[in-house]
ChimeraX commands (.cxc) that place a marker at each C-alpha (Angstrom):
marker #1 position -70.31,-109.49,65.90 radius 0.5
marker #1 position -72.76,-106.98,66.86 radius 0.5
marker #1 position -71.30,-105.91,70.14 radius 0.5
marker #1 position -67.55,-106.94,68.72 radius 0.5
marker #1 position -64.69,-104.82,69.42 radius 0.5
marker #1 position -61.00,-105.53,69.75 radius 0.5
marker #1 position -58.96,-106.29,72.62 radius 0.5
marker #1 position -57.23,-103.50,74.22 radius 0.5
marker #1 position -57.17,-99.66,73.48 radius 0.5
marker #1 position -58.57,-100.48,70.00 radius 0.5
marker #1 position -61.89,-99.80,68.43 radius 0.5
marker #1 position -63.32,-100.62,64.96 radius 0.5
marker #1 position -62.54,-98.10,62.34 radius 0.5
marker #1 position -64.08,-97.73,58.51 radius 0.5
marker #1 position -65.58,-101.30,57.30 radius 0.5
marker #1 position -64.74,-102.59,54.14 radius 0.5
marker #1 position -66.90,-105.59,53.33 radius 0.5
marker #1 position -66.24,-108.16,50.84 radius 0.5
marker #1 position -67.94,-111.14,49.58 radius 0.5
marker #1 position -66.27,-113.88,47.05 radius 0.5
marker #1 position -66.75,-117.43,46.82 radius 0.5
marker #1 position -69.91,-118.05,49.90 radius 0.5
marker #1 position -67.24,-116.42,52.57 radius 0.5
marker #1 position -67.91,-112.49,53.35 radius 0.5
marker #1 position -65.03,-110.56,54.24 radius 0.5
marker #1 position -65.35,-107.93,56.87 radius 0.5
marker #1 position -61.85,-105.38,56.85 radius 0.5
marker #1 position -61.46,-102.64,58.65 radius 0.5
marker #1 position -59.35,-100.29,60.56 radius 0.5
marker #1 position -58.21,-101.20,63.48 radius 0.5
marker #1 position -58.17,-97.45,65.52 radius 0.5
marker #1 position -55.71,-97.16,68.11 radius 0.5
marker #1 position -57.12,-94.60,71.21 radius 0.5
marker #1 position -59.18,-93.24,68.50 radius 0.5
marker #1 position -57.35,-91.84,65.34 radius 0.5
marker #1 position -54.22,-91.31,68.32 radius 0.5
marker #1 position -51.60,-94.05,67.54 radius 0.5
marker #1 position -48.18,-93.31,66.02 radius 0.5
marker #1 position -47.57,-90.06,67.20 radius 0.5
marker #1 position -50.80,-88.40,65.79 radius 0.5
marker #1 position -50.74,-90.02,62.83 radius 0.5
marker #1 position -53.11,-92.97,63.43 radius 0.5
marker #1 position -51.35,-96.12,63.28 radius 0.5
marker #1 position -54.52,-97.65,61.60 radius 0.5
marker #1 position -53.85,-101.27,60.16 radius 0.5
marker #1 position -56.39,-103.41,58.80 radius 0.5
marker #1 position -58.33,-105.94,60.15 radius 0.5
marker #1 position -59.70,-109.05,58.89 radius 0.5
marker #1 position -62.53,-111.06,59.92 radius 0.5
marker #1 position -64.42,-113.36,57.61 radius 0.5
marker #1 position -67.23,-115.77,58.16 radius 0.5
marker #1 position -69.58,-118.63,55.78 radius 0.5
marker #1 position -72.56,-117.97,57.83 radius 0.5
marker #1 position -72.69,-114.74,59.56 radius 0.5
marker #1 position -73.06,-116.40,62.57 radius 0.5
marker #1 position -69.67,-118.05,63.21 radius 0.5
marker #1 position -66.47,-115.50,62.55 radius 0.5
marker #1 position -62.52,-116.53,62.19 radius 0.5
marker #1 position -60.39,-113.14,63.30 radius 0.5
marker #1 position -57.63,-113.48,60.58 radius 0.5
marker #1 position -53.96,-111.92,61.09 radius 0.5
marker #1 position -53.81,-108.27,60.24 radius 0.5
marker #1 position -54.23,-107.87,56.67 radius 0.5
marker #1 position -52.60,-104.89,56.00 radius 0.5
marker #1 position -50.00,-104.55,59.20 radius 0.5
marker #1 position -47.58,-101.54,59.65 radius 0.5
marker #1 position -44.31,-102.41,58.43 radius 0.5
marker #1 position -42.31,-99.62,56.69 radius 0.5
marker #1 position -41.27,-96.62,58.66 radius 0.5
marker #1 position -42.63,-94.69,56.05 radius 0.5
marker #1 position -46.27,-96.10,57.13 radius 0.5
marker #1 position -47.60,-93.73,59.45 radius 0.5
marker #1 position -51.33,-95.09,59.22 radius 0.5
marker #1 position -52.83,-97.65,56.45 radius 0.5
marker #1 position -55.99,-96.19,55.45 radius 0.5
marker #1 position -59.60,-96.79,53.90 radius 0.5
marker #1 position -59.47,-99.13,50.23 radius 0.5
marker #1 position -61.37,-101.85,48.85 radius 0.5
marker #1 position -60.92,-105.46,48.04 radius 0.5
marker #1 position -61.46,-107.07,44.51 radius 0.5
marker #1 position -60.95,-110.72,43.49 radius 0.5
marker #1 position -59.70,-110.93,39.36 radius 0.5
marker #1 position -57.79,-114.12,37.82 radius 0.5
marker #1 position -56.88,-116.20,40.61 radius 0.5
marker #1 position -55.64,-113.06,42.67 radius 0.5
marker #1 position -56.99,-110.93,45.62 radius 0.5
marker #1 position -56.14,-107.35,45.37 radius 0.5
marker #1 position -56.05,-104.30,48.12 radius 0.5
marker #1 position -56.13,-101.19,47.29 radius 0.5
marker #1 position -55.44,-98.97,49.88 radius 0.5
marker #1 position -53.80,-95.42,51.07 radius 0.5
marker #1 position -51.27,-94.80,53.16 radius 0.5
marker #1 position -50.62,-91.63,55.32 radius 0.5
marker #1 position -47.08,-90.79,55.49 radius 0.5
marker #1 position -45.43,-89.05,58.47 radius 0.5
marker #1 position -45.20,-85.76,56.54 radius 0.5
marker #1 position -49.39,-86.20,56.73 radius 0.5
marker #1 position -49.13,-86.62,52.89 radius 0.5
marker #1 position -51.13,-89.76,51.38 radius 0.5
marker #1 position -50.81,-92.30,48.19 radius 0.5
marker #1 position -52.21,-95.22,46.86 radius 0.5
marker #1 position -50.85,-98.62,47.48 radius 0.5
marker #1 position -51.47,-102.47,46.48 radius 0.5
marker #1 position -51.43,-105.60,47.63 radius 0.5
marker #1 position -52.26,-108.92,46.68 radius 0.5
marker #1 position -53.16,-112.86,48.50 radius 0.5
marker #1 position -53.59,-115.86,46.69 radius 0.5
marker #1 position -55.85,-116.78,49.90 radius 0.5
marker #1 position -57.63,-113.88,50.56 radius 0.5
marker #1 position -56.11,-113.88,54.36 radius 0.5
marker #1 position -52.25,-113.29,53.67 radius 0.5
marker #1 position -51.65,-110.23,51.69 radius 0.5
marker #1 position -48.47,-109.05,50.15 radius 0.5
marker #1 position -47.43,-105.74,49.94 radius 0.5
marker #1 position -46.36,-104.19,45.90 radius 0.5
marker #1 position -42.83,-103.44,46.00 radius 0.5
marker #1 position -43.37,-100.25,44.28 radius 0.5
marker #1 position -46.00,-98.81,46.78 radius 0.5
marker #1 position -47.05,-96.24,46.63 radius 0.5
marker #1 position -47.64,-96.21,43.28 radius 0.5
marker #1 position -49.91,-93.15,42.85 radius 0.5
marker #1 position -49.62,-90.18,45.11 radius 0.5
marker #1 position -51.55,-86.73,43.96 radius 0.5
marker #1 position -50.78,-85.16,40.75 radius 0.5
marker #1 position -49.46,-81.21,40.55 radius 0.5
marker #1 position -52.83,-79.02,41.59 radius 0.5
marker #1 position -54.43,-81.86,43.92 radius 0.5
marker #1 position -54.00,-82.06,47.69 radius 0.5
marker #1 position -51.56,-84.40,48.86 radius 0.5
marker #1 position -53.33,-85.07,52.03 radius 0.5
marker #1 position -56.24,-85.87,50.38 radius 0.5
marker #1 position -55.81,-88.96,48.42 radius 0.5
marker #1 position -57.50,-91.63,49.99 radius 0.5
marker #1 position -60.05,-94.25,50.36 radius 0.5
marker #1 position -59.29,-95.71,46.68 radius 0.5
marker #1 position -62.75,-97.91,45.62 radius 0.5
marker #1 position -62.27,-100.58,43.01 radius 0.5
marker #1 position -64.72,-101.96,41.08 radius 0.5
marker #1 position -65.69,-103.40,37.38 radius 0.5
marker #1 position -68.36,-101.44,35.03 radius 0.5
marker #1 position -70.54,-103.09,32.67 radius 0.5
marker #1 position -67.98,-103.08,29.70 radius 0.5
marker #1 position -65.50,-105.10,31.91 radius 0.5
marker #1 position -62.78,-102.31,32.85 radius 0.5
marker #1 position -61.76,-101.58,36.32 radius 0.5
marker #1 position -62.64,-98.18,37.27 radius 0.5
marker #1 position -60.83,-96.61,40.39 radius 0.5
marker #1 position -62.84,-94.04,42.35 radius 0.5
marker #1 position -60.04,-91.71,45.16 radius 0.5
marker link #1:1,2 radius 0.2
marker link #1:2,3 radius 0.2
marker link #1:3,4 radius 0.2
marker link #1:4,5 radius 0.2
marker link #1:5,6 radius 0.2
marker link #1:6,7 radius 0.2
marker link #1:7,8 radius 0.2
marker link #1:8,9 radius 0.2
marker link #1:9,10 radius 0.2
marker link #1:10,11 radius 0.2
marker link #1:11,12 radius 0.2
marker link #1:12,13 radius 0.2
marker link #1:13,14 radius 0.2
marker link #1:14,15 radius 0.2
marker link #1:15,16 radius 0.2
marker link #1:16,17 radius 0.2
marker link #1:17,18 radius 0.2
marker link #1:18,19 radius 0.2
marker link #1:19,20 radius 0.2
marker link #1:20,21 radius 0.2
marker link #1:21,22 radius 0.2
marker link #1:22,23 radius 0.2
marker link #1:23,24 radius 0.2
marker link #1:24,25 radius 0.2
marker link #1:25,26 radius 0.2
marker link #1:26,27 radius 0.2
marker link #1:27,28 radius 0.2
marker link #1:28,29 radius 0.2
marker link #1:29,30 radius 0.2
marker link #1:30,31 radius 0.2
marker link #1:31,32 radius 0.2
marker link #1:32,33 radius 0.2
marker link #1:33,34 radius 0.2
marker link #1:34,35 radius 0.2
marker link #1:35,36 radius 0.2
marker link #1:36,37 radius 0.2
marker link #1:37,38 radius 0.2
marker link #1:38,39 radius 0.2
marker link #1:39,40 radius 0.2
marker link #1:40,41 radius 0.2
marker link #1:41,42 radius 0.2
marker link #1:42,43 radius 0.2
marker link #1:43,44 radius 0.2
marker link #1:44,45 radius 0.2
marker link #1:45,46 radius 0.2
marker link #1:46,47 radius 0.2
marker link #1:47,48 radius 0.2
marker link #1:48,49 radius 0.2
marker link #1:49,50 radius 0.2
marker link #1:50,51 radius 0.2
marker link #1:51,52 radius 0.2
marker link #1:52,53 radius 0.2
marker link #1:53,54 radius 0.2
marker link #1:54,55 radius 0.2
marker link #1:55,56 radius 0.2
marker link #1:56,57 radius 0.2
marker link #1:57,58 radius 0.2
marker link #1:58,59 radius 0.2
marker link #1:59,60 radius 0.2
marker link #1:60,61 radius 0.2
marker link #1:61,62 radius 0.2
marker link #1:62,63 radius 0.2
marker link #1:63,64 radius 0.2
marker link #1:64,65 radius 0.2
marker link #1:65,66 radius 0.2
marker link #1:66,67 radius 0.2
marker link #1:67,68 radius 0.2
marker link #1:68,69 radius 0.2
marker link #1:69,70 radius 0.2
marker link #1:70,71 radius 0.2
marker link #1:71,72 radius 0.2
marker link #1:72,73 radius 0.2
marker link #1:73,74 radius 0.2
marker link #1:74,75 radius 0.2
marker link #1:75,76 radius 0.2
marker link #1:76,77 radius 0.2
marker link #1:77,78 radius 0.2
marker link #1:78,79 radius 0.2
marker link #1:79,80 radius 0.2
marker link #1:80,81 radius 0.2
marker link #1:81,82 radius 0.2
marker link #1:82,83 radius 0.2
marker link #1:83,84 radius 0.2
marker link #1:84,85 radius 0.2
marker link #1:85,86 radius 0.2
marker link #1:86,87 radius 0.2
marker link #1:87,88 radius 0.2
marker link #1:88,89 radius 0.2
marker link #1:89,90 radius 0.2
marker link #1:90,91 radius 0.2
marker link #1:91,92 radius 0.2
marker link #1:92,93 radius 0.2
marker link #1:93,94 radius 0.2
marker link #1:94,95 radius 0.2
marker link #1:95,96 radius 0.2
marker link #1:96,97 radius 0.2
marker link #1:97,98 radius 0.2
marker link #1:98,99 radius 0.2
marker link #1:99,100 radius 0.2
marker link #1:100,101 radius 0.2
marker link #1:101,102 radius 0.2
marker link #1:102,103 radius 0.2
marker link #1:103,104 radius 0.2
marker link #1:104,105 radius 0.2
marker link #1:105,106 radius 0.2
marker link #1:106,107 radius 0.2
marker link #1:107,108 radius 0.2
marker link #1:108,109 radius 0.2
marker link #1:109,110 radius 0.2
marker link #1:110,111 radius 0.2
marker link #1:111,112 radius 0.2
marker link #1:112,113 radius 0.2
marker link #1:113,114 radius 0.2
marker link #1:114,115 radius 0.2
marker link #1:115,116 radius 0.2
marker link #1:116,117 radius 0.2
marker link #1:117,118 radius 0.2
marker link #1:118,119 radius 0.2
marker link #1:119,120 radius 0.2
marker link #1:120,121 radius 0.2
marker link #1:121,122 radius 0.2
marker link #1:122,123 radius 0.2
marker link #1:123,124 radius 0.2
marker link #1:124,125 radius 0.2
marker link #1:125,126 radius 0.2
marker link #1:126,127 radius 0.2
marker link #1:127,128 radius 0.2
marker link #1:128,129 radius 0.2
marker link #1:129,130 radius 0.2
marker link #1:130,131 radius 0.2
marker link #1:131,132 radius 0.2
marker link #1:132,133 radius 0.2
marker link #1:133,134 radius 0.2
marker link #1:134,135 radius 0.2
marker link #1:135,136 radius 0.2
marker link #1:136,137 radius 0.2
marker link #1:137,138 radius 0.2
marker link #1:138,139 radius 0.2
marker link #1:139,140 radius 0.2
marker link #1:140,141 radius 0.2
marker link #1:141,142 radius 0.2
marker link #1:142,143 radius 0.2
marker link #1:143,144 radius 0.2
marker link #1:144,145 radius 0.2
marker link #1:145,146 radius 0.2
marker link #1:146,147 radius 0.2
marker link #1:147,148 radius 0.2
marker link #1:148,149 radius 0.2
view
């Protein structure tokens, strides 16, 4: 993996590791002509490889694929695994260059399924609409799930 990149005019955009159950997760972006696909906008999906050992990796479909016109690039999230279920959270850049917050979910960790009711945050009166991103997940010490954008 340490020379890894992916076949064709695509490079390795923002990792997202993940660990759960002895298998480590490594999502990312998959960066078409650098930050150039879809018109401008992109076009990142995200990746998926995952491995027991570090030394011996399974590429995994796309994760997170393109596939509503209103997806002009899938960015930056986090992965968290709570009650049987895998959850993404992720943003999406729309063609207007706007972003929001989306979720999906895998009962395998490898085949996710997008909400229906994506996106289901996008940036409240007074915030920047092109600047909510990169949504991090994670569970304090009193057991809540805390969402950092």
């Amino acid at each position: 993996m340490q020379y890894y990149k992916p076949e064709g005019h695509f490079f390795v955009g923002d990792c997202m590791p993940f660990s759960h159950n002895g298998v480590f997760h490594l999502f990312f972006l998959l960066d078409e002509n650098h930050h150039q696909g879809n018109g401008g906008l992109g076009g990142h999906q995200w990746a998926h490889v995952s491995t027991p050992d570090l030394v011996n990796w399974t590429q995994n479909p796309l994760a997170l694929p393109l596939t509503e016109p209103w997806e002009g690039s899938i960015c930056t999230g986090s992965v968290f695994f709570h009650g049987g279920l895998y959850y993404a959270f992720y943003a999406v850049r729309k063609p207007d260059r706007t972003q929001h917050l989306c979720l999906a979910t895998s009962r395998d960790g490898i085949v996710f399924e997008k909400r229906k009711n994506n996106p289901f945050l996008s940036a409240p009166t007074g915030y920047r609409a092109d600047d909510v991103r990169d949504p991090f997940v994670f569970r304090d010490e009193m057991g809540r799930f805390q969402m950092l954008v």
